[in-house]
N, CA and C atoms as an extended XYZ file, in Angstrom:
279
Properties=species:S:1:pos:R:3:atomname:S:1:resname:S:1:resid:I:1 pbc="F F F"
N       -26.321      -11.212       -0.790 N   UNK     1
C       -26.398       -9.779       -0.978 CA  UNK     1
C       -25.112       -9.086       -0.501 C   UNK     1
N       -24.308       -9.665        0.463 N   UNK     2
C       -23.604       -9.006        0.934 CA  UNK     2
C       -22.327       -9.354       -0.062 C   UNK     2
N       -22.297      -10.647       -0.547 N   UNK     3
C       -21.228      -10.767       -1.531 CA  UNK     3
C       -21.058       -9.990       -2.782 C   UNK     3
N       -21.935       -9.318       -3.421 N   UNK     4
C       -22.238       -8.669       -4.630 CA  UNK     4
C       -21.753       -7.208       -4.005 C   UNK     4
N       -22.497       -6.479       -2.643 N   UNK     5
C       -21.994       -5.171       -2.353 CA  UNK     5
C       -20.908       -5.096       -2.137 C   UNK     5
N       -20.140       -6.143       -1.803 N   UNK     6
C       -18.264       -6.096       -1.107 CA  UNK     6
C       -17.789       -6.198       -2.419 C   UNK     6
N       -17.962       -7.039       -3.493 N   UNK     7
C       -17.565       -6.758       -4.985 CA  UNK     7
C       -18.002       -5.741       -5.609 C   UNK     7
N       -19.190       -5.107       -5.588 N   UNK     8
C       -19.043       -3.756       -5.948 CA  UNK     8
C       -18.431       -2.710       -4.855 C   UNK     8
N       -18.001       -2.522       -4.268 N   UNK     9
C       -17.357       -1.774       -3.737 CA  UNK     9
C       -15.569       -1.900       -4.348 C   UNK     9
N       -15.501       -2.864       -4.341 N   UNK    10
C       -14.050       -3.601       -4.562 CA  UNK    10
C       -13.786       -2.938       -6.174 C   UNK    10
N       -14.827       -3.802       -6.899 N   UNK    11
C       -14.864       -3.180       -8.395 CA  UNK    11
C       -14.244       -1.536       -8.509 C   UNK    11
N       -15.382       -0.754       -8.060 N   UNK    12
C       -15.441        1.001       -7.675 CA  UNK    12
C       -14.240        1.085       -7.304 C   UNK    12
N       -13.681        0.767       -6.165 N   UNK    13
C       -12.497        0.971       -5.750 CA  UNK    13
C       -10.732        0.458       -6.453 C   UNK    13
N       -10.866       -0.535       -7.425 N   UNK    14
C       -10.168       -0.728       -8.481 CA  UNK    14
C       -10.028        0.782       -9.154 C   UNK    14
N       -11.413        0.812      -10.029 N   UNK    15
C       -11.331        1.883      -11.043 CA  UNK    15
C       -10.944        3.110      -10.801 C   UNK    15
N       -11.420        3.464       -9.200 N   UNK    16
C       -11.279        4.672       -9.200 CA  UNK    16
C        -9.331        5.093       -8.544 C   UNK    16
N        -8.815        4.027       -7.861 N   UNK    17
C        -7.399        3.769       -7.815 CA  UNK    17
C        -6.800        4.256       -8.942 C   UNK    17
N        -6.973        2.990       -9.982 N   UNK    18
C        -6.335        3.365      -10.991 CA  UNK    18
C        -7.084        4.502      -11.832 C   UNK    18
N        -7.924        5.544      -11.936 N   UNK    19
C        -7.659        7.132      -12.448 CA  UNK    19
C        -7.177        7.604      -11.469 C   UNK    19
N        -7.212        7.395      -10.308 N   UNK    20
C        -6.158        8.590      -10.171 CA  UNK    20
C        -4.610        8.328       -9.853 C   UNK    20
N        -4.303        6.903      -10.028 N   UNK    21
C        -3.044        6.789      -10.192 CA  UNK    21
C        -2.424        7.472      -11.453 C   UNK    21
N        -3.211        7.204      -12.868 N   UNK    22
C        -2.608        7.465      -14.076 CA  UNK    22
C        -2.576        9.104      -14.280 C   UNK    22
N        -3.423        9.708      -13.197 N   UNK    23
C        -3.650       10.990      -13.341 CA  UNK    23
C        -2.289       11.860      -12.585 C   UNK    23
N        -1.808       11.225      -11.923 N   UNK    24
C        -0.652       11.993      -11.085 CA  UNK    24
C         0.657       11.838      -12.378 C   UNK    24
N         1.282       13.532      -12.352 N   UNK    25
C         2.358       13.653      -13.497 CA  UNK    25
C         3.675       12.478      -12.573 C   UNK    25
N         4.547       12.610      -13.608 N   UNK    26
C         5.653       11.886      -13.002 CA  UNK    26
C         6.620       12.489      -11.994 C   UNK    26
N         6.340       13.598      -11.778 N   UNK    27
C         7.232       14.412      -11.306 CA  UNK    27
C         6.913       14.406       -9.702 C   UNK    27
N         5.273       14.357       -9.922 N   UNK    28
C         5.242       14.311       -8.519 CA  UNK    28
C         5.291       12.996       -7.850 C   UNK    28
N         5.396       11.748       -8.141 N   UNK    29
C         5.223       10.472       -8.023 CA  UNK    29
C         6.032        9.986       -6.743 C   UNK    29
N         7.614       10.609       -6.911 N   UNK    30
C         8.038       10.442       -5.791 CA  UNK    30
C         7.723       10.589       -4.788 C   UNK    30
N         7.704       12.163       -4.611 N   UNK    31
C         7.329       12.734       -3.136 CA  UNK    31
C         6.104       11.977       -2.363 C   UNK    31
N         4.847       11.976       -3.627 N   UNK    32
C         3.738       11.023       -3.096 CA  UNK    32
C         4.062        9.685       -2.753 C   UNK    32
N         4.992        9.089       -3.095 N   UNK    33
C         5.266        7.778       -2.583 CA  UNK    33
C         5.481        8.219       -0.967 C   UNK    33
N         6.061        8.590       -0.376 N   UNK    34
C         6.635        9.177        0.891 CA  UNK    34
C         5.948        9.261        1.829 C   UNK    34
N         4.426       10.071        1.404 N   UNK    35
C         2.931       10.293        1.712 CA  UNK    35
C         1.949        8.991        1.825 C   UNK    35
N         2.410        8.023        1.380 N   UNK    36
C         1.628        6.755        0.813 CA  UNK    36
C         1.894        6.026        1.684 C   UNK    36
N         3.173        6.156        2.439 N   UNK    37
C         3.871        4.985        3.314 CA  UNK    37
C         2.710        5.108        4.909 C   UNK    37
N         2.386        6.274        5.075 N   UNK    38
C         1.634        6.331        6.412 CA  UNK    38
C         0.730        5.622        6.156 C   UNK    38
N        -0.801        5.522        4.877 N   UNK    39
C        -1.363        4.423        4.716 CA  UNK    39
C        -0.717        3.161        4.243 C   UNK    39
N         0.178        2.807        3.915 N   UNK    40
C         0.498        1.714        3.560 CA  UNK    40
C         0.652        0.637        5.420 C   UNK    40
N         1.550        1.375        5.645 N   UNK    41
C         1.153        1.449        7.433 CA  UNK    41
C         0.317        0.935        8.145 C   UNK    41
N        -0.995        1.791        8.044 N   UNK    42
C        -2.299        1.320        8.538 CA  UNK    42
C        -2.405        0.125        8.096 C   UNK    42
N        -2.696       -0.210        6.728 N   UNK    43
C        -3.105       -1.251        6.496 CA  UNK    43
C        -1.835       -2.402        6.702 C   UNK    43
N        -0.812       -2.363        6.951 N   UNK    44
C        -0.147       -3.504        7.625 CA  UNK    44
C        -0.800       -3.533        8.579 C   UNK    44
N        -1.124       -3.131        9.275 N   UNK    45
C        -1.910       -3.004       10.795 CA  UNK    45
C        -3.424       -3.833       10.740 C   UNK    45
N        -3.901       -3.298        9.815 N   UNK    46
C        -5.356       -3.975        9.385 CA  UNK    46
C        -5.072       -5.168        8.841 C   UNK    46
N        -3.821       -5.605        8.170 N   UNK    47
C        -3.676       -6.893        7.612 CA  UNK    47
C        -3.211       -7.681        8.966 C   UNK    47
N        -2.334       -7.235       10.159 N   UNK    48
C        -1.723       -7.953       11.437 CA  UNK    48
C        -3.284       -8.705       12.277 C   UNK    48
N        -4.155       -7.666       12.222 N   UNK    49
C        -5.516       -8.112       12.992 CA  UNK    49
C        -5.974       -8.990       12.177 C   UNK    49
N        -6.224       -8.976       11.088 N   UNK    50
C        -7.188       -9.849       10.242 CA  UNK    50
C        -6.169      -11.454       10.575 C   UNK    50
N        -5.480      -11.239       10.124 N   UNK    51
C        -4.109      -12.804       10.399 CA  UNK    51
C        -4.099      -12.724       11.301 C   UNK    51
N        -3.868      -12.031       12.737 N   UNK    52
C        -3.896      -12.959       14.353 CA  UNK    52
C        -5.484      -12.688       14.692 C   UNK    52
N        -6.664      -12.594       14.135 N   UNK    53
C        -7.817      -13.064       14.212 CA  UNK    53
C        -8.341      -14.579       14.442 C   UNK    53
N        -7.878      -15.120       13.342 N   UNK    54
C        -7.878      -16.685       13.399 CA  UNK    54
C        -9.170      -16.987       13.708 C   UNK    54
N       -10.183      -16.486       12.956 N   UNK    55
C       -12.010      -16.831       12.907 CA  UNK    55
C       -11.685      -18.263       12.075 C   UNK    55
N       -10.917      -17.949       10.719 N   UNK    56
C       -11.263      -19.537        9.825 CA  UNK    56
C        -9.814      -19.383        9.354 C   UNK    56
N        -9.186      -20.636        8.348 N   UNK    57
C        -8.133      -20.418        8.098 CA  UNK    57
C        -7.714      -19.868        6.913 C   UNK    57
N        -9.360      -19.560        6.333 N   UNK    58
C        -8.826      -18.906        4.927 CA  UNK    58
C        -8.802      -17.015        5.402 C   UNK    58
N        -9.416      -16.705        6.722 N   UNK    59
C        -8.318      -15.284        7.087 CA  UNK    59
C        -7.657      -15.205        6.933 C   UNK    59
N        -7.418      -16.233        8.551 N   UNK    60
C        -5.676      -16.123        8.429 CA  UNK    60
C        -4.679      -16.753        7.437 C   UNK    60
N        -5.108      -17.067        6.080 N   UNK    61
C        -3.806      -17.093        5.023 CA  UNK    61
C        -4.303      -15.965        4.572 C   UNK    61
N        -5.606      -15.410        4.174 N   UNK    62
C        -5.319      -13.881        3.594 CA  UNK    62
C        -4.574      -12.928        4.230 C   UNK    62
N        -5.386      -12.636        5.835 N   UNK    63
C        -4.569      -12.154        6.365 CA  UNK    63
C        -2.436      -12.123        6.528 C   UNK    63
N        -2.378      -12.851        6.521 N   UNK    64
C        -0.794      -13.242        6.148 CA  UNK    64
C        -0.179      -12.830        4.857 C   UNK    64
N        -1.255      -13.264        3.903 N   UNK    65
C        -0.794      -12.168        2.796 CA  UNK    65
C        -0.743      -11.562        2.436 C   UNK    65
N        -1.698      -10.577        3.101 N   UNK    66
C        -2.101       -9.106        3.650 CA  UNK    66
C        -0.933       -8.424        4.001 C   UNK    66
N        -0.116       -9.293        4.864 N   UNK    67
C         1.106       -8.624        5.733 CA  UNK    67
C         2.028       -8.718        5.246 C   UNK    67
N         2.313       -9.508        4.439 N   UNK    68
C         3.500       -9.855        3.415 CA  UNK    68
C         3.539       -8.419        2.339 C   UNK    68
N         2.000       -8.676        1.673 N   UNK    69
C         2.499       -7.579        0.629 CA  UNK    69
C         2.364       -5.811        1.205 C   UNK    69
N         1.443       -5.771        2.026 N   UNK    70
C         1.778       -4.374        2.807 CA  UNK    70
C         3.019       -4.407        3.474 C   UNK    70
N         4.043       -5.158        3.444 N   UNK    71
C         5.547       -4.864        4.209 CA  UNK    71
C         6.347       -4.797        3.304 C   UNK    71
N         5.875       -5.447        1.767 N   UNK    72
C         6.917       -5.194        0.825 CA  UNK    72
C         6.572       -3.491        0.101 C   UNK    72
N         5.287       -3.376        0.263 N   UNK    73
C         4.770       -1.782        0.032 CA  UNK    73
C         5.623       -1.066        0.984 C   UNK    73
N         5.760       -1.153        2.412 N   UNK    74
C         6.023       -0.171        3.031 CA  UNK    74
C         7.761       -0.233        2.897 C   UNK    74
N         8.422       -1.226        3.164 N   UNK    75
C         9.813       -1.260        2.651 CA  UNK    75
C        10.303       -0.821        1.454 C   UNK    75
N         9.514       -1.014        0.108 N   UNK    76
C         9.668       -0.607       -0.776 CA  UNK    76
C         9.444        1.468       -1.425 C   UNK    76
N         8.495        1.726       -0.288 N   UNK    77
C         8.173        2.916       -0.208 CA  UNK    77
C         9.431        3.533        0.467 C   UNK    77
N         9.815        3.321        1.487 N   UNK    78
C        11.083        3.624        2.236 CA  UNK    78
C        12.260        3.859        1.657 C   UNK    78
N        12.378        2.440        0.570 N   UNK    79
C        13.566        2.229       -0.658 CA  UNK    79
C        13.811        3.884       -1.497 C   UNK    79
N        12.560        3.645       -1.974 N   UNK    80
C        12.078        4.840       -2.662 CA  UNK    80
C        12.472        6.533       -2.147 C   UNK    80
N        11.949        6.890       -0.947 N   UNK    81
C        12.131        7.657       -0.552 CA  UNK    81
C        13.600        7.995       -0.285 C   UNK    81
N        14.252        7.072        0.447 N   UNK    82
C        15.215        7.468        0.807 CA  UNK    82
C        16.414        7.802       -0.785 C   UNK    82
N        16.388        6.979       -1.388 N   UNK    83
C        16.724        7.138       -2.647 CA  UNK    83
C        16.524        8.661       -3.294 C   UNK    83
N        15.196        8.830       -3.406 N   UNK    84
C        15.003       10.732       -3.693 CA  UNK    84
C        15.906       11.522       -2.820 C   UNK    84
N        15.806       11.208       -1.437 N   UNK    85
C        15.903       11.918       -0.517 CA  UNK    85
C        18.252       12.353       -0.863 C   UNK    85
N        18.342       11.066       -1.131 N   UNK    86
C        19.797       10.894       -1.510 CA  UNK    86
C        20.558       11.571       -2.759 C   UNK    86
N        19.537       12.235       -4.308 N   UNK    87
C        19.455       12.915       -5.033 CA  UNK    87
C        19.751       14.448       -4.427 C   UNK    87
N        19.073       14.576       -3.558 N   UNK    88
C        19.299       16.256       -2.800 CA  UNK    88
C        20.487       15.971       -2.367 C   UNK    88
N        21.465       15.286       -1.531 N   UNK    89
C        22.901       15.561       -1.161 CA  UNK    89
C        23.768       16.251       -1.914 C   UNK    89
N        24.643       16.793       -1.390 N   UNK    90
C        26.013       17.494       -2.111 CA  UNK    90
C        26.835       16.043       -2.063 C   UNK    90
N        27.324       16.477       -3.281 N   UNK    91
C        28.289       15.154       -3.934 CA  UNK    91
C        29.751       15.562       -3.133 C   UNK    91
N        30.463       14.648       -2.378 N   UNK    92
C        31.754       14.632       -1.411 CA  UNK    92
C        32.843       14.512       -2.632 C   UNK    92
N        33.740       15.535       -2.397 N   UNK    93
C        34.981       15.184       -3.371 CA  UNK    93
C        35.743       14.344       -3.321 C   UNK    93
């Protein structure tokens, strides 16, 4: 029972991700990336506990890959930002 509610939840939480990803214009995409990095954050954090948990070892390889791809999210969010952020400068003669 509990495997079916964690997949429906998971399911729900797919679908409803992606509307409202496709729903945000392009314009604002950046700035929200910027906004995204504080949860992206957390959940490195939630992925660090789950991997130095070490209950079984198929955690801790999720967990680990948990941390891998929430660090390429949050680095990549950073990329991002700072990049916009580099668009606003005055151009040096």
């Amino acid at each position: 029972m509990d495997l079916i509610t964690a997949l429906t939840i998971f399911v729900l939480a797919l679908f409803v991700g992606f509307e409202v990803i496709t729903k945000v214009p392009p314009i604002l995409h950046t700035p929200l990336m910027s906004g995204a990095n504080a949860i992206s954050g957390i959940t490195l954090i939630g992925a660090i506990i789950a991997a130095g948990s070490q209950m079984t070892i198929l955690t801790t390889v999720l967990g680990f890959i948990a941390v891998v791809f929430a660090t390429l999210n949050v680095v990549g969010g950073f990329m991002v930002t700072h990049r916009m952020l580099n668009m606003f400068r005055r151009k040096k003669d």
